[in-house]
LOKOL-621610 format. One line per field, with one value per residue: residue number from 1; x, z, y of N, C-alpha, C, O in turn. Coordinates in steps of 0.02 Angstrom, whole numbers, padded with zeros to 5 digits. Each point is the difference from the previous one (the first is absolute). Layout:
% LOKOL-621610
resi <- NUM_...
n.x <- X_...
n.z <- Z_...
n.y <- Y_...
ca.x <- X_...
ca.z <- Z_...
ca.y <- Y_...
c.x <- X_...
c.z <- Z_...
c.y <- Y_...
o.x <- X_...
o.z <- Z_...
o.y <- Y_...
This chain:
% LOKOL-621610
resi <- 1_2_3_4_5_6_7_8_9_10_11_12_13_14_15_16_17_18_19_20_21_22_23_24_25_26_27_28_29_30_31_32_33_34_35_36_37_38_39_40_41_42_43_44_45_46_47_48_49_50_51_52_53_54_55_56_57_58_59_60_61_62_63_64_65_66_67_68_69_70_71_72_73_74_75_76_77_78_79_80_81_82_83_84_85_86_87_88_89_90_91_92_93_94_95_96_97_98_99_100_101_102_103_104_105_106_107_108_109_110_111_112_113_114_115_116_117_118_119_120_121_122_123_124_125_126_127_128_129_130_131_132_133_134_135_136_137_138_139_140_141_142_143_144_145_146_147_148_149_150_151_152_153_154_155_156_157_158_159_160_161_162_163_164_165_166_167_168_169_170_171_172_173_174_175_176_177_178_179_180_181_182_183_184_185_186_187_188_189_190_191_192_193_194_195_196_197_198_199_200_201_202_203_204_205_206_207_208_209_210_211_212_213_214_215_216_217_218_219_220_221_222_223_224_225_226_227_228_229_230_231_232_233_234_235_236_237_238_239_240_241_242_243_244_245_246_247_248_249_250_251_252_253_254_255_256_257_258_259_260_261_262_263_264
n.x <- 00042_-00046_00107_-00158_00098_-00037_-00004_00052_-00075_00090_-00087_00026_-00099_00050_00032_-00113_00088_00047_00052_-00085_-00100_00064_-00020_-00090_-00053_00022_-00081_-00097_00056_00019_-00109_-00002_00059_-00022_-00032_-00057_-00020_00070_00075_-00040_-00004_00092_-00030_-00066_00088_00042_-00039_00109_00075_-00025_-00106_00105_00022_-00129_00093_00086_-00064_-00101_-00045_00046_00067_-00091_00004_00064_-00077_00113_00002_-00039_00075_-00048_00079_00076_-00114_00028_-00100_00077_-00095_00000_-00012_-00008_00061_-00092_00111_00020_00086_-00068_00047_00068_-00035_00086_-00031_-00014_00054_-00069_00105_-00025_-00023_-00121_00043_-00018_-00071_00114_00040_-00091_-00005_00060_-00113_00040_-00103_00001_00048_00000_00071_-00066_-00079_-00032_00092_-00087_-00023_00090_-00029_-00060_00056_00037_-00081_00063_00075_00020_-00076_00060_00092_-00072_-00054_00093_-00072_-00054_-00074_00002_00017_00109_-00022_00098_00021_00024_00027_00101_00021_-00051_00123_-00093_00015_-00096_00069_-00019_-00056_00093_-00132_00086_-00040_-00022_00005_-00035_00043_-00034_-00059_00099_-00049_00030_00090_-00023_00092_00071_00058_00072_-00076_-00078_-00044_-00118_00137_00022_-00096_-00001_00004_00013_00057_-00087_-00048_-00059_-00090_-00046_-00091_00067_-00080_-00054_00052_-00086_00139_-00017_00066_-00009_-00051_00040_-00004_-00009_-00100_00080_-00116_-00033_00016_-00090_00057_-00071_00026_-00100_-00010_-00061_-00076_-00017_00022_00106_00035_00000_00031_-00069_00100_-00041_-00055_00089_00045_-00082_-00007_00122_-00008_-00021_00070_00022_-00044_-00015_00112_-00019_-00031_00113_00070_-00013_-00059_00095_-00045_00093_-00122_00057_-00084_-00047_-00081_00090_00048_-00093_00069_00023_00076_-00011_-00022_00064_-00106_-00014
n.z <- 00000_-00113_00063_00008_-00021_00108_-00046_00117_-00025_00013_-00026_00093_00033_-00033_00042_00026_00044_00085_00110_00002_-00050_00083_00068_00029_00068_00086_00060_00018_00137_00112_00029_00077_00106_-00084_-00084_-00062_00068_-00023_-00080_-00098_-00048_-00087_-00115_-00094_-00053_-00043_-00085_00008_-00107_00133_-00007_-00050_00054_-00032_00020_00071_00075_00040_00006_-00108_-00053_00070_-00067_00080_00119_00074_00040_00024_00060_-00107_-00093_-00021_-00026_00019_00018_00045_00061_-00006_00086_-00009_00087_00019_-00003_00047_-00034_-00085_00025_-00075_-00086_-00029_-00102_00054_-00089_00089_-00026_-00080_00102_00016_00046_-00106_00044_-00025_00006_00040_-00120_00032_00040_-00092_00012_-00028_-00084_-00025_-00062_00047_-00024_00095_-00007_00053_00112_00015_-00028_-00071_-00093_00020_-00078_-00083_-00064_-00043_-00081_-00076_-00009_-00024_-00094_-00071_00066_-00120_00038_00089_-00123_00039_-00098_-00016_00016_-00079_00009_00008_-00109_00067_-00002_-00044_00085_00010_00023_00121_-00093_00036_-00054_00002_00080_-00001_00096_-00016_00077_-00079_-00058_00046_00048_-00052_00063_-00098_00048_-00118_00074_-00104_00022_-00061_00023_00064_00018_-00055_00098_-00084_00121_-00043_00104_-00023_00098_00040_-00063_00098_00034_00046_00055_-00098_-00007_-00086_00022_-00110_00035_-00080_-00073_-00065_-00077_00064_00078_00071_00033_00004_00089_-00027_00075_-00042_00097_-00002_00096_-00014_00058_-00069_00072_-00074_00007_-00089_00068_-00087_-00041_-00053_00012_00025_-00087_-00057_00058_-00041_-00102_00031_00046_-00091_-00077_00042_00004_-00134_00026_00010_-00023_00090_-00040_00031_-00097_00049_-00004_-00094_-00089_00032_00040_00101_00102_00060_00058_00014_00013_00057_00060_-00018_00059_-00003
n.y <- -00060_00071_00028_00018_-00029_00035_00121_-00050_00063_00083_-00051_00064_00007_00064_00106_00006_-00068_00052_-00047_-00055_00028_-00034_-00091_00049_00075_-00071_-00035_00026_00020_-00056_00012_00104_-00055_00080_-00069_00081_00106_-00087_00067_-00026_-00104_00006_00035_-00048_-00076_00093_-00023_-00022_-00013_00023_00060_-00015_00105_-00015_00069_00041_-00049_00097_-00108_-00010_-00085_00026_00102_00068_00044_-00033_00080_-00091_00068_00015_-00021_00095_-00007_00097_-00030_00080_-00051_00115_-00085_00114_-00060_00070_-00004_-00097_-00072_-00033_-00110_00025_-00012_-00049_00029_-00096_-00016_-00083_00019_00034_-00109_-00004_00103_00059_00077_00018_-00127_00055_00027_00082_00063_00024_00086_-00129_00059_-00094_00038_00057_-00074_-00037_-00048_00071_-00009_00081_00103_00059_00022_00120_00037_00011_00046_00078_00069_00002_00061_00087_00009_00029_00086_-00046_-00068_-00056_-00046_00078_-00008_00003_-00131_00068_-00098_00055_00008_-00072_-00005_-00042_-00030_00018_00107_00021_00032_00038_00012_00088_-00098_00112_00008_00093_-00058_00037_-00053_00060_00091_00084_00049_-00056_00018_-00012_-00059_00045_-00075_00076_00089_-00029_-00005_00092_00039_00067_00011_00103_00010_00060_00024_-00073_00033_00043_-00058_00056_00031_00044_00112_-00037_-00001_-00008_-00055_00068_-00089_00128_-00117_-00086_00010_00086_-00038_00093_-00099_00061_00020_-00029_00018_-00085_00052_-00107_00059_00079_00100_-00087_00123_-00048_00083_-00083_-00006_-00076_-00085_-00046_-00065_-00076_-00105_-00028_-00038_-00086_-00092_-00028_-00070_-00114_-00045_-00039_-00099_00039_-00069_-00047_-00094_-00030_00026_-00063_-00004_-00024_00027_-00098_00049_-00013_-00042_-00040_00053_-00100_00088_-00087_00088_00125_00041_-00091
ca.x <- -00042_00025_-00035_00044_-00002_-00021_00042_-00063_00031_00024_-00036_00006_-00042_00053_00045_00002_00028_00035_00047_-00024_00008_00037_00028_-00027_00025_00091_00011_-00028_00023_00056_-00001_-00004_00045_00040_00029_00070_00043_00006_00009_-00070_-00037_00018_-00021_-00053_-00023_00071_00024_00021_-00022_00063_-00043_-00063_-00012_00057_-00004_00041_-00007_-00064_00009_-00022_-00059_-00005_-00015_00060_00036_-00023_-00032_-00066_-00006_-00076_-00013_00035_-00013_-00033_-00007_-00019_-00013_00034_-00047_00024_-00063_00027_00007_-00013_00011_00005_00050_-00019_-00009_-00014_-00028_00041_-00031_00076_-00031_-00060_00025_00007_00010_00063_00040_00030_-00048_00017_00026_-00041_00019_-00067_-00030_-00002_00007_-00001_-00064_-00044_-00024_-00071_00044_-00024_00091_00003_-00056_-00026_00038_00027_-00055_-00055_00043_-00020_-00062_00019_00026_-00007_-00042_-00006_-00031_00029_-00058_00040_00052_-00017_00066_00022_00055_00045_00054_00057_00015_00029_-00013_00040_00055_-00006_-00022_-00060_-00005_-00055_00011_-00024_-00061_-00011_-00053_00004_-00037_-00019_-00018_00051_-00044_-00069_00043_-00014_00050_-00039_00027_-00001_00049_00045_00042_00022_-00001_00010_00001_00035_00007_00049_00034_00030_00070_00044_00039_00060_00049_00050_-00019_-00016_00019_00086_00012_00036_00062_-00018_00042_-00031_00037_00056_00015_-00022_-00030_-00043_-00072_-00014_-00068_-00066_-00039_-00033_-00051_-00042_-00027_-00015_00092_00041_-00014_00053_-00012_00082_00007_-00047_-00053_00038_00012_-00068_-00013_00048_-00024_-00059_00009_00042_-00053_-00060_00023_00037_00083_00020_00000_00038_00037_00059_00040_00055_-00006_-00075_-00045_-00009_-00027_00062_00019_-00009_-00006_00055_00010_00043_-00074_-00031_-00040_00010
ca.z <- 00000_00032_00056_-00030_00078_-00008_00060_00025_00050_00070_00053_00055_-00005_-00040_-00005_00058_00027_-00026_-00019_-00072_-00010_-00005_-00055_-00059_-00041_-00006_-00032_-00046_-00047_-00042_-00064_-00053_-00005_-00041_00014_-00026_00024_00062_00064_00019_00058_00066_00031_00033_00056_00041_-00017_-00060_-00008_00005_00007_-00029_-00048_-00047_-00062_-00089_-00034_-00027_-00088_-00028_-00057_00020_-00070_-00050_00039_-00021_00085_-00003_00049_00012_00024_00045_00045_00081_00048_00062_00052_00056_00037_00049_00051_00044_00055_00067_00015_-00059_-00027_-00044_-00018_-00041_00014_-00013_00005_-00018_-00075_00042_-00029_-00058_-00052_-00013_00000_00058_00042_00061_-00004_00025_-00045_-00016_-00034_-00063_-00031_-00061_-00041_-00044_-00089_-00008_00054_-00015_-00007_00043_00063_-00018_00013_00077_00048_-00016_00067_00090_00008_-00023_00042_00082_-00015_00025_-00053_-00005_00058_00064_-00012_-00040_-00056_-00007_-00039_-00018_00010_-00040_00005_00002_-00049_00048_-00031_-00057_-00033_-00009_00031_00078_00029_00077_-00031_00066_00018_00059_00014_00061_00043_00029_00041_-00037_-00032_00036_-00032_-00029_-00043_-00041_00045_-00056_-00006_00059_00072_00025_-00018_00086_-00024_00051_-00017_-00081_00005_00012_-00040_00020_00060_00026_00064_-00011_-00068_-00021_-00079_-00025_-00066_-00070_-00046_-00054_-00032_00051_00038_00068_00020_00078_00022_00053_00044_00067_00051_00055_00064_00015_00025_-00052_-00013_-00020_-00087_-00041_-00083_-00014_-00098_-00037_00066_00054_-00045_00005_00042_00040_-00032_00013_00073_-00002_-00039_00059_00050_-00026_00008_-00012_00040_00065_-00032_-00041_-00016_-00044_-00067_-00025_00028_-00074_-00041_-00021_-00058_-00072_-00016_00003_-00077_-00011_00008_-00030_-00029_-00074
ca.y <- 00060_00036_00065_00061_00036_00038_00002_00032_00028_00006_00032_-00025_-00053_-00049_-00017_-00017_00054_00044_-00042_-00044_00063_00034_-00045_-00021_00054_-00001_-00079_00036_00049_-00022_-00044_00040_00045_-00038_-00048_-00029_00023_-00039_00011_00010_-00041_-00006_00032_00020_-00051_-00022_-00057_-00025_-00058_-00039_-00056_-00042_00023_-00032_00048_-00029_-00066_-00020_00015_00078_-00030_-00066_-00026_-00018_-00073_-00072_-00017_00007_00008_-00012_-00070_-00038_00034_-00006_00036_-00024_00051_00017_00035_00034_00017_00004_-00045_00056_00062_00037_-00007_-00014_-00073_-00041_-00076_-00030_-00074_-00026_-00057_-00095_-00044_-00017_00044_-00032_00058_00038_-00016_00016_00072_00058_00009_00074_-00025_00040_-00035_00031_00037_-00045_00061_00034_00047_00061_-00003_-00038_00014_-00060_-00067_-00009_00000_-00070_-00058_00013_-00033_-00049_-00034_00002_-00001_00077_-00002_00055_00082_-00002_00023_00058_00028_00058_00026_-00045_00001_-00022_-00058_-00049_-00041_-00071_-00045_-00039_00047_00007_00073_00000_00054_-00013_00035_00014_-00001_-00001_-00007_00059_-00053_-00046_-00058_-00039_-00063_-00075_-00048_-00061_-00030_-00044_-00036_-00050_00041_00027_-00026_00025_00059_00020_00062_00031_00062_00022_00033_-00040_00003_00052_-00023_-00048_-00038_-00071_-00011_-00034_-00019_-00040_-00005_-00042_00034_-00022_00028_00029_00066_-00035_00035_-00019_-00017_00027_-00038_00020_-00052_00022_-00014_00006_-00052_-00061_-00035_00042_-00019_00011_00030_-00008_00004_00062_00036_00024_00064_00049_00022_00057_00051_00026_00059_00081_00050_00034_00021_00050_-00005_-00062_-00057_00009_-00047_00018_-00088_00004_-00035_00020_-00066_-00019_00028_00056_-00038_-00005_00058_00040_-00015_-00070_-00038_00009_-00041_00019
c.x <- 00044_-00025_00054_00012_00001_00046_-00089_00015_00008_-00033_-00013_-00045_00038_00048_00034_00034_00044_00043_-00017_-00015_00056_00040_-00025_00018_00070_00010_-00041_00055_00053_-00014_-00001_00052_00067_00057_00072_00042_00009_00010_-00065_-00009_00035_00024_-00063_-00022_00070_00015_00008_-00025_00041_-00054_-00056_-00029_00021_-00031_00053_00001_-00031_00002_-00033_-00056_-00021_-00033_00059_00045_-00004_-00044_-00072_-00035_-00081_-00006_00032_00005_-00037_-00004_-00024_-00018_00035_-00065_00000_-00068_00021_-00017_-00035_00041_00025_00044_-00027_00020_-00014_-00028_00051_-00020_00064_-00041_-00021_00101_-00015_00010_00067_00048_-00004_-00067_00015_00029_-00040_00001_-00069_-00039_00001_00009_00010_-00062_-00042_-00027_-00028_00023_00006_00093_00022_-00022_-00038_00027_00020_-00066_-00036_00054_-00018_-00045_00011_00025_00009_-00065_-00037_-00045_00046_-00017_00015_00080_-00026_00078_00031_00066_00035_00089_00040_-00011_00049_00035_00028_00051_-00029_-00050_-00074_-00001_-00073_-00001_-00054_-00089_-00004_-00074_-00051_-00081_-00045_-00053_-00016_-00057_-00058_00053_-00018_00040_-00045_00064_-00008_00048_00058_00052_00053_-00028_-00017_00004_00040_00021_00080_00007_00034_00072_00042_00049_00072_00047_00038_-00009_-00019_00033_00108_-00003_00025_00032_-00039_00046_-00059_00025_00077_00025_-00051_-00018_-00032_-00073_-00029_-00055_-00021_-00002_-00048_-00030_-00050_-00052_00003_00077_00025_-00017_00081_-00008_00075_-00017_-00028_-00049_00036_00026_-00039_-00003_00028_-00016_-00066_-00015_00055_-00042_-00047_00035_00060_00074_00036_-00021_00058_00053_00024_00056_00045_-00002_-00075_-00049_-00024_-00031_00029_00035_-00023_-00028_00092_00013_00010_-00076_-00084_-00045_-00011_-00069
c.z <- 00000_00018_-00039_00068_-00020_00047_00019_00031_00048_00054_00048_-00025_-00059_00020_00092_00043_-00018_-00031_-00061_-00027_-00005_-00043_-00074_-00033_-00006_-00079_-00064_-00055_-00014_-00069_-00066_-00029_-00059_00026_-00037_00006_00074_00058_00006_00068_00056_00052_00064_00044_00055_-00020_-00055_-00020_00027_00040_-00049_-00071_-00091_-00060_-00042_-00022_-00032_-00076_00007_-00030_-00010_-00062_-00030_00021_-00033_00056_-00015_00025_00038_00036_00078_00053_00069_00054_00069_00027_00065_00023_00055_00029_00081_00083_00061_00030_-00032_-00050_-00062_00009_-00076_00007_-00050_00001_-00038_-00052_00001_-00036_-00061_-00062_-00027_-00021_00079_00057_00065_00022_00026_-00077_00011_-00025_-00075_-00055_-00090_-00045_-00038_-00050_00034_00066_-00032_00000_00079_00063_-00013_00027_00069_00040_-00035_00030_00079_00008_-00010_00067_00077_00001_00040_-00055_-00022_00014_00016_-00001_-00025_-00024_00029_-00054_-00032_00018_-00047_-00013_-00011_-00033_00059_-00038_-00041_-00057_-00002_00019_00058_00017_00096_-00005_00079_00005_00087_00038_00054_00047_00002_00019_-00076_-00056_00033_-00035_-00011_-00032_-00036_00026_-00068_-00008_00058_00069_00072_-00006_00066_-00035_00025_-00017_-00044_00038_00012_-00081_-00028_00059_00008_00036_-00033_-00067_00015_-00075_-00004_-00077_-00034_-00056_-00047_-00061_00012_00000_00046_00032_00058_-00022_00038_00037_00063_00041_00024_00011_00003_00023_-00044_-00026_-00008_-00069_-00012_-00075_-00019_-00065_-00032_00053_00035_-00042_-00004_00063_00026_-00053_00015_00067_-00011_-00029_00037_00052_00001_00042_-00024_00053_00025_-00019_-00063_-00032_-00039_-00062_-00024_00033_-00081_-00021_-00035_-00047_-00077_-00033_-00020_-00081_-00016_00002_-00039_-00065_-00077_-00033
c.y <- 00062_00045_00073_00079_00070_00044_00061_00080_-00012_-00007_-00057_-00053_-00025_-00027_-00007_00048_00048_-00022_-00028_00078_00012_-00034_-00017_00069_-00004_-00057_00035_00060_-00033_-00056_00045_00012_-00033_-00053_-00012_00036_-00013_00070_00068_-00019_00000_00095_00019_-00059_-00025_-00053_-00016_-00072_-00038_-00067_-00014_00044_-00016_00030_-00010_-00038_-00020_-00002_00063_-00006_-00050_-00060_-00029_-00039_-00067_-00013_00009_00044_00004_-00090_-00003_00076_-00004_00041_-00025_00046_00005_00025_00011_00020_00036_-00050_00018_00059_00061_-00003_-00021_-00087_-00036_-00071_-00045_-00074_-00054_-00061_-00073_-00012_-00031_00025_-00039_00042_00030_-00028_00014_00061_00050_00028_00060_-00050_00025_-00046_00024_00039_-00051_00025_00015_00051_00064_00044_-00031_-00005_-00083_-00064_-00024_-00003_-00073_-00049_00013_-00040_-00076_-00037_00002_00040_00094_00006_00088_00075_00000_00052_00057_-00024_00050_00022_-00076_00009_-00011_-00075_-00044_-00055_-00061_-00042_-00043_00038_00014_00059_00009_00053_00005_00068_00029_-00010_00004_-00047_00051_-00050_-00077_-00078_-00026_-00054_-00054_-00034_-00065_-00029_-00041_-00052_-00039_00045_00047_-00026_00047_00071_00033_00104_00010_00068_00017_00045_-00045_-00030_00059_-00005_-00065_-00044_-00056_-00032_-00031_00002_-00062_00012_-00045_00012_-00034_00034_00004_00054_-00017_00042_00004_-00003_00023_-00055_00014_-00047_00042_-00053_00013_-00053_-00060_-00055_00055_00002_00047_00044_00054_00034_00056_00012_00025_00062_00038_00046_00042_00046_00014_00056_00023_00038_00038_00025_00074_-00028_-00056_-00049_00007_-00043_00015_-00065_00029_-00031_00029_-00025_00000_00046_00061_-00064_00003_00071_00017_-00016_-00054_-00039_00014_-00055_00012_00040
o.x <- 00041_-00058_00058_-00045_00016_00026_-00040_00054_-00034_00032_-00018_00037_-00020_00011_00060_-00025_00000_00004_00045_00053_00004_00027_00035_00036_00024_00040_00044_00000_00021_00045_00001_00005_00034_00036_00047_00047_-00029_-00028_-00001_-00002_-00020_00018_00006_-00046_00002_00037_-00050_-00042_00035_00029_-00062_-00020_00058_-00050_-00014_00032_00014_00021_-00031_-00052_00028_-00011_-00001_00045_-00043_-00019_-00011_-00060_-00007_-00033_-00020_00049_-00029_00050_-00043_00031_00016_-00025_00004_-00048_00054_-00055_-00025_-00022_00041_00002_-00055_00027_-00058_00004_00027_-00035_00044_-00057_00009_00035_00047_-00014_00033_00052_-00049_-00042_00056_00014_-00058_00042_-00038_00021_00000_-00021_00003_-00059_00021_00027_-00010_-00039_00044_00035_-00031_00005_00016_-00016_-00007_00007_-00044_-00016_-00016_00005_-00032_-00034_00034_-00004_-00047_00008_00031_00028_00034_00021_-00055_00041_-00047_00015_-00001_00017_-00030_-00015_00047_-00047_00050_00007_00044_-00046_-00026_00026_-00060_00046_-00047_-00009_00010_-00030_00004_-00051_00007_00016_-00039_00006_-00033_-00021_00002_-00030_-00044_00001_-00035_00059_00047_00051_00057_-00057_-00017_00040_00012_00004_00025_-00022_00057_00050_00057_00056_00038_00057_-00022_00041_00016_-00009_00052_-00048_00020_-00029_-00012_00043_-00033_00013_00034_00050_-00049_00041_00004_-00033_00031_-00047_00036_-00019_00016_-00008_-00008_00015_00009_00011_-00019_-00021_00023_-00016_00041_-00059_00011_00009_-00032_-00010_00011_00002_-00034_-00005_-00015_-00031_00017_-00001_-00012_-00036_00024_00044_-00035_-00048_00038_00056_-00039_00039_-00018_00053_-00048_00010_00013_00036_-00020_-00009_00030_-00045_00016_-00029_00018_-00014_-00048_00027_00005_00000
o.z <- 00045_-00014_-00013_00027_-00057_00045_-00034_00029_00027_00046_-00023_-00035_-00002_-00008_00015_00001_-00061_-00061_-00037_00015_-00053_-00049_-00040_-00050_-00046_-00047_-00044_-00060_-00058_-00035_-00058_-00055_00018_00048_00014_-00031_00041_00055_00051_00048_00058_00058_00056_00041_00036_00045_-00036_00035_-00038_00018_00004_-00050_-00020_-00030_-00055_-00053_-00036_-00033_00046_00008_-00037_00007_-00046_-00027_-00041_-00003_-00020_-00014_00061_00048_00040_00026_00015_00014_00008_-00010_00030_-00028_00037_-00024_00023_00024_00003_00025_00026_-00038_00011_00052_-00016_00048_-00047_00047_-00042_-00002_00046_-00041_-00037_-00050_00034_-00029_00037_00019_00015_00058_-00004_-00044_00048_-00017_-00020_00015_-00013_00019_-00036_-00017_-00035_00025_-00043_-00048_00023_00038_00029_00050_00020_00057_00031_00043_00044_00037_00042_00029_00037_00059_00038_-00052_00034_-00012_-00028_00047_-00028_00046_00029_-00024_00028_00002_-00037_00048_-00036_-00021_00036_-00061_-00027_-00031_-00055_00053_-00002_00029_00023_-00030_00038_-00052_00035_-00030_00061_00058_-00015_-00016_00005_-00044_00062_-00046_00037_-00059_00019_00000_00004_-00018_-00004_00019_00052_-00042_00057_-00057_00031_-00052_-00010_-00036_-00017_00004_-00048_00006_-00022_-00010_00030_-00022_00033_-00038_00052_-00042_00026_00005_00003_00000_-00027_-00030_-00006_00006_00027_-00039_00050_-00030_00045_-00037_00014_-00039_00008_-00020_00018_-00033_00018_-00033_00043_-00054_00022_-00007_00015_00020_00011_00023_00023_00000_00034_00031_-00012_00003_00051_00024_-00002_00031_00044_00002_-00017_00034_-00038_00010_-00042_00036_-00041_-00029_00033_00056_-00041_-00050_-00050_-00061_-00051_-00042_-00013_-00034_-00057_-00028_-00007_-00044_-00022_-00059
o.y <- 00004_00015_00015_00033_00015_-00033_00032_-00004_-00044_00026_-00054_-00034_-00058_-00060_-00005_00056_00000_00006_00020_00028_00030_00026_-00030_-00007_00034_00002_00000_00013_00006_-00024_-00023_00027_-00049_00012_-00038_-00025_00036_-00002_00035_00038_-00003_00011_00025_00006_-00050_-00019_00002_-00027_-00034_-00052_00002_-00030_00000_-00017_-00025_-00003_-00048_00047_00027_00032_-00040_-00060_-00041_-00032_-00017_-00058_00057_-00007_-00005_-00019_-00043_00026_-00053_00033_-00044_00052_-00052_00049_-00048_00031_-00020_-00012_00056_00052_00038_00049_-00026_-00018_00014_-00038_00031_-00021_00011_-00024_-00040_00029_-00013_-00034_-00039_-00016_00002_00041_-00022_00015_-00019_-00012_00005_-00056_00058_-00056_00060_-00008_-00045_00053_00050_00041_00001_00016_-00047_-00048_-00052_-00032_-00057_-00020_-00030_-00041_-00040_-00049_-00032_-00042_-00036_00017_00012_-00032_00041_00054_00043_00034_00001_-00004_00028_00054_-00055_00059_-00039_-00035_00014_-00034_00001_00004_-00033_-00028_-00003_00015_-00015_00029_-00033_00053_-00048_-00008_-00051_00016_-00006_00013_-00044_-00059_-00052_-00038_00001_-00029_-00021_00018_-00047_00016_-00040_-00030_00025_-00008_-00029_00023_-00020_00022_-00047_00025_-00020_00004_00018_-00024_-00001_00024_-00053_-00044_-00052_-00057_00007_00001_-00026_00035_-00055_00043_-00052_00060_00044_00021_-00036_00046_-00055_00033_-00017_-00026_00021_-00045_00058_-00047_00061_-00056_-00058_-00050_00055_-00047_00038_-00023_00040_00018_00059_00057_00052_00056_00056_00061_00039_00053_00058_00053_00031_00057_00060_00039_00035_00043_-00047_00018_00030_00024_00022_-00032_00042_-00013_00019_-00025_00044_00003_00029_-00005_00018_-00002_00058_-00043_00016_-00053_-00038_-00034_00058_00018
């Protein structure tokens, strides 16, 4: 099914408290704001492309690419709701074992474009629905994010979205696709307290992994790769700062931005 979204005005019965208001007009103007002069952005958002941001790399022309890129596209929602004690929060879900791709992984909700996918607002709200079962009323859109290419060349773009109430979500999983829903602190993807690197190499050239441990009733979950990437670009965007953590090696999405990697 696709959903054609609409952006609504500003106003408190939309968009719930100040905090969400304040974020949706931030997340509204920075999606205005040109993308392909990098230090544009990093003027007006303090932050450069050193998480995750991926502009020199993007084909230019996506008719003249060898890369399909309509076939081997995607979007995931970042949905941001506020917590009890006013902290913002994402929702997050870890992947059925029986998937045969990346099984047991944390991951956004989301998935590839389909034909009848309007653009990617769309796509990131009929997976949601799909797989942990948010209806798409519930989400107001506010912005799309830079996108993404994963290592096995799928362009992923990141879809924001805020739940302003919180309580008429009744989680429904697709148990064929997903094990598990769980939320955390979107700042904690800037802080240190739960994050580690690891050394990968790809292409041989060798880079840092960023990953997450948390805690929560339901266990430990682990987010690691492109979601953990998304994610430290996403709260430097809404928090206007770097992340506190600092790696003596790229992390893959600079990698493959550097000249030797450039996509064809």
């Amino acid at each position: 099914m696709a959903y054609l979204v609409t952006q609504p005005c500003l106003t408190e019965e939309v968009w719930g408290s100040q905090t969400l208001q304040r974020l949706a007009k931030q997340l509204q103007y920075f999606n205005q704001l040109p993308r392909v002069n990098e230090e544009i952005e990093k003027d007006c958002c303090g932050i450069g492309l050193d998480f995750g941001l991926f502009k020199s790399v993007e084909v230019k022309n996506d008719q003249s690419s060898c890369v399909n890129w309509r076939e081997r596209r995607a979007a995931v929602l970042i949905c941001l709701f506020e917590g009890q004690d006013g902290e913002l929060r994402v929702i997050l879900t870890k992947r059925s074992m029986k998937l045969s791709s990346h099984p047991g992984d944390v991951a956004l909700p989301g998935g590839k474009v389909e034909e009848g996918d309007a653009d990617d607002y769309a796509t990131a709200l009929r997976e949601a629905k799909e797989e942990i079962g948010l209806e798409p009323n519930l989400v107001q859109v506010v912005a799309t994010l830079e996108t993404f290419i994963s290592q096995h060349l799928l362009k992923v773009v990141p879809v924001v979205g805020l739940l302003v109430r919180k309580g008429d979500f009744k989680p429904s999983l697709n148990i064929d696709e997903v094990d598990a829903i769980f939320d955390v602190p979107l700042k904690m993807f800037l802080e240190e307290d739960n994050h580690r690197c690891e050394e990968r190499e790809w292409m041989g050239e060798k880079y840092n992994l960023h990953l997450f441990d948390f805690k929560s009733e339901q266990g430990v979950f682990l987010i690691w790769g492109l979601t953990a990437s998304i994610l430290i670009h996403a709260a430097s965007v809404i928090y206007q700062r770097s992340p506190f953590f600092k790696g003596h090696l790229p992390d893959f999405q600079q990698l493959q931005r550097s000249p030797n990697h450039i996509l064809p």
